[in-house]
Structure formats: C-alpha cells, structure tokens
ZABADO-310942 format. One record per residue (C-alpha): x, y, z. Coordinates in steps of 0.05 Angstrom, whole numbers, plus 5000, padded with zeros to 4 digits. Layout:
<rs>
<r px="X" py="Y" pz="Z"/>
...
</rs>
This chain:
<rs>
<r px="8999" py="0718" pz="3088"/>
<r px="9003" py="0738" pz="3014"/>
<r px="9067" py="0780" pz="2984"/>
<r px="9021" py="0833" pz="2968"/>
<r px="9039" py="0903" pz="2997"/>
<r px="8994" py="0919" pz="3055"/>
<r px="8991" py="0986" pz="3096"/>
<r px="8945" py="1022" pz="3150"/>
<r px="8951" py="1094" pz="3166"/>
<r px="8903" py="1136" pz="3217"/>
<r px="8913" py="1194" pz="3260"/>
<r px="8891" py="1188" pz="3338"/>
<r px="8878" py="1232" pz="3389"/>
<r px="8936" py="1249" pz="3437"/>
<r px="8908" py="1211" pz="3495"/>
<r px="8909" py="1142" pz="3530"/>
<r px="8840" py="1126" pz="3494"/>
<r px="8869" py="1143" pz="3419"/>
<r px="8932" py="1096" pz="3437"/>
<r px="8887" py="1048" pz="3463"/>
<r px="8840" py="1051" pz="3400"/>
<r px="8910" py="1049" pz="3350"/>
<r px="8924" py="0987" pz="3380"/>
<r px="8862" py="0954" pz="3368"/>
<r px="8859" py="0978" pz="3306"/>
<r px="8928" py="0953" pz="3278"/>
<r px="8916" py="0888" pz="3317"/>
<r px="8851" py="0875" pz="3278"/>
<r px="8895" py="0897" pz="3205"/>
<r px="8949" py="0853" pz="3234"/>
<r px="8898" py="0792" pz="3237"/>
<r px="8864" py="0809" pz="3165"/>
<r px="8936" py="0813" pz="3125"/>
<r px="8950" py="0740" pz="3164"/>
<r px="8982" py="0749" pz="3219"/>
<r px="8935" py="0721" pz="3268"/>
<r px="8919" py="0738" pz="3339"/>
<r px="8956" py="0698" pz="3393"/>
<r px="9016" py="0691" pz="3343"/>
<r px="9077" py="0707" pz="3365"/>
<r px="9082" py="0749" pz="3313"/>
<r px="9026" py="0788" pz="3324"/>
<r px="9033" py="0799" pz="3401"/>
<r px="9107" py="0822" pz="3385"/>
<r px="9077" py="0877" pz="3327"/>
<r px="9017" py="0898" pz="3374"/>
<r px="9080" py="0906" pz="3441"/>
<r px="9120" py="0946" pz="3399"/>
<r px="9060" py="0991" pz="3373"/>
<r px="9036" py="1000" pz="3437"/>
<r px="9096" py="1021" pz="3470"/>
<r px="9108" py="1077" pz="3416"/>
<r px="9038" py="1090" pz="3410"/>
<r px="9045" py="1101" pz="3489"/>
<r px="9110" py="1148" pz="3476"/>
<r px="9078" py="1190" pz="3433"/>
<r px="9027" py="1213" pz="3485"/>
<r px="9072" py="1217" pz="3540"/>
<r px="9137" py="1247" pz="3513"/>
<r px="9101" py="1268" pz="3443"/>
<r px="9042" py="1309" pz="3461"/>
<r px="9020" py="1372" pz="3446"/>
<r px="8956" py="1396" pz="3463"/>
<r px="8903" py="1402" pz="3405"/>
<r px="8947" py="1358" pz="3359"/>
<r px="8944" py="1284" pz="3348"/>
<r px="8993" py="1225" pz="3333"/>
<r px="8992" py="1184" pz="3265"/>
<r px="9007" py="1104" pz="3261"/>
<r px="9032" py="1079" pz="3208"/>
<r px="9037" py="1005" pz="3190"/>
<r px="9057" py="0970" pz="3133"/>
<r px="9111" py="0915" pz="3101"/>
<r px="9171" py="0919" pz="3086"/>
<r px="9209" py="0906" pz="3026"/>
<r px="9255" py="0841" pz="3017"/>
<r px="9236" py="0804" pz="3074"/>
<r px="9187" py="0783" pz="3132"/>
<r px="9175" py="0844" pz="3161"/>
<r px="9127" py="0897" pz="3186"/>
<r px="9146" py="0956" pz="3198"/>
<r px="9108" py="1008" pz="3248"/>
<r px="9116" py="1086" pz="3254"/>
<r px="9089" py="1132" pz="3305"/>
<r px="9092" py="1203" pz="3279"/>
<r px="9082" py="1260" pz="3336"/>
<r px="9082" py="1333" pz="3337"/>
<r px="9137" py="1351" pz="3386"/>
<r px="9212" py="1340" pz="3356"/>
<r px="9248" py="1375" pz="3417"/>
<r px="9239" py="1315" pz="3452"/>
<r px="9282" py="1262" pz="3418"/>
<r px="9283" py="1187" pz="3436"/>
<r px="9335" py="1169" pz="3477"/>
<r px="9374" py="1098" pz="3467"/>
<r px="9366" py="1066" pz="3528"/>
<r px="9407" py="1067" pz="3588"/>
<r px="9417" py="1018" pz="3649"/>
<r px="9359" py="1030" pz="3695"/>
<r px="9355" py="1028" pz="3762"/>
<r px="9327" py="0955" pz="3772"/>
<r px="9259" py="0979" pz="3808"/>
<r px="9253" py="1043" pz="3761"/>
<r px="9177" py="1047" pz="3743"/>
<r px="9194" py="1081" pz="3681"/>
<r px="9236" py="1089" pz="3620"/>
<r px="9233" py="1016" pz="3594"/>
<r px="9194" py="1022" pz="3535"/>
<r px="9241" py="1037" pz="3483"/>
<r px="9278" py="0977" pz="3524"/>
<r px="9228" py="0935" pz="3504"/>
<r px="9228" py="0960" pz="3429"/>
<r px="9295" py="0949" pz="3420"/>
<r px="9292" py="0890" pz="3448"/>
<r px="9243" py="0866" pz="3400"/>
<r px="9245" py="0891" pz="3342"/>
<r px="9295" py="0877" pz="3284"/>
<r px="9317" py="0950" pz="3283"/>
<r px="9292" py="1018" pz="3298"/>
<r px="9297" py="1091" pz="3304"/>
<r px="9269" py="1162" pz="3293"/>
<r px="9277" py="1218" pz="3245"/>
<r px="9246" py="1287" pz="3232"/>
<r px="9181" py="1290" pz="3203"/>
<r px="9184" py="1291" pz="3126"/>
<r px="9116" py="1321" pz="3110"/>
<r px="9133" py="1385" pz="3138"/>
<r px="9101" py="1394" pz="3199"/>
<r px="9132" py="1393" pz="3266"/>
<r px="9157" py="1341" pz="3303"/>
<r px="9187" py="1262" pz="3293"/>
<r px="9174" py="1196" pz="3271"/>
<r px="9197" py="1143" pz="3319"/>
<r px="9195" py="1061" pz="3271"/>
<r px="9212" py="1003" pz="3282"/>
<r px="9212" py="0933" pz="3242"/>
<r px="9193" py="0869" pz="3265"/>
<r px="9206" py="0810" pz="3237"/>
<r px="9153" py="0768" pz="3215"/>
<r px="9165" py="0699" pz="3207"/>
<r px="9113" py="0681" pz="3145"/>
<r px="9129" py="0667" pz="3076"/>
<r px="9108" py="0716" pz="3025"/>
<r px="9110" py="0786" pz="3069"/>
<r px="9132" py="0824" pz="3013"/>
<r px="9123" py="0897" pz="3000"/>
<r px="9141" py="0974" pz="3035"/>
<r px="9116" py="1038" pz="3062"/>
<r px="9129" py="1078" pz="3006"/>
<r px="9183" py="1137" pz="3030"/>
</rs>
C-alpha cells in the first residue's frame, strides 16, 4: 500500500441489501488501496464495517432515509478508519455489557470493540439528524498514511 491518502464515501439504502452492497463495495476499495482479500487485515476492516453497517439498519433506520459509509486512512499510522453515519441520534450506541452467554443479540459493538484500535460515535456534523458511529483499525502495512478530512 502506498502513503497516499485514500477515501470512499457512498450513501445506501436502509436495508439488509444496501449493507450487504456497502460491504462489497468497501471490500473491493479495501483490495485496490492494497489491502488484499483474505488478509487479516482486510477481513478485520470488512467485520467491523459490516457490523456497523448492520447497526445502522437495525438501531439506525428511519424510513425513506439512507445510511452513508465512510472509509478512509488515518493520519500518523497504519490505520483505516470506517464511519457509518445514520439518521436517527435518539438511539445512541451503547458500550457493551456482559451478555447473557446464549443471548442472540447485542454482540456487535462486542465485536467492534474488540477489534478495532478504538471507536465511538458522535452527532452528525453536517447538520442533519442523527450519529456517526467509527472506528479505526489498525492496519499492519507500511506507508498507510493519510485522514478523513474533519
């Protein structure tokens, strides 16, 4: 991978289908900026993506409006970096408590944390309604330079 700045942005439906097609999508971007599929790397990004992705219909929706990805490098280090911007901001991301071991739900942000380098949420800064739920993950290549600009 080179250190040049790299970034994909898209808005998706709020369904299973748009998730499904975000994740494709950011796994093919994740392949063309070098970080190839079946990497370690790239199955960890793609995880953490979907799970969000998956959030954001779920907990996020609101009919008629759609979810945006965002994915990009970060500055100062081997990282990308993805956000999931939806259109409800009542319903805030909850840290993750102990689940009840045969709980069918309520792990993904479990997973998340568990996998990326950091993450967390914040109102939507473009002035429309709702949150942004990120999160980094490290990506062990030299030369993954760059940053979603603010």
């Amino acid at each position: 991978m080179t250190s040049e700045f790299h970034e994909f942005s898209m808005r998706f439906s709020s369904t299973p289908r748009g998730a499904r097609l975000a994740r494709r999508l950011a796994a093919e971007r994740l392949h063309a900026w070098g970080v190839p599929y079946g990497s370690e790397a790239h199955d960890t990004v793609t995880l953490v993506l979907a799970e969000l992705c998956a959030n954001a219909i779920r907990h996020g929706h609101v009919s008629g409006r759609d979810f945006r990805l965002r994915l990009g490098t970060v500055p100062h280090g081997a990282a990308v970096r993805v956000e999931v911007t939806d259109t409800r901001g009542e319903r805030i991301p909850e840290r993750t408590k102990d689940l009840p071991p045969l709980s069918e739900h309520g792990r993904g942000l479990a997973l998340v944390a568990a996998l990326a380098t950091r993450w967390d949420w914040h109102p939507r800064t473009d002035g429309g309604p709702g949150k942004t739920v990120w999160a980094e993950v490290a990506v062990p290549l030299p030369g993954v330079l760059g940053r979603i600009p603010d």
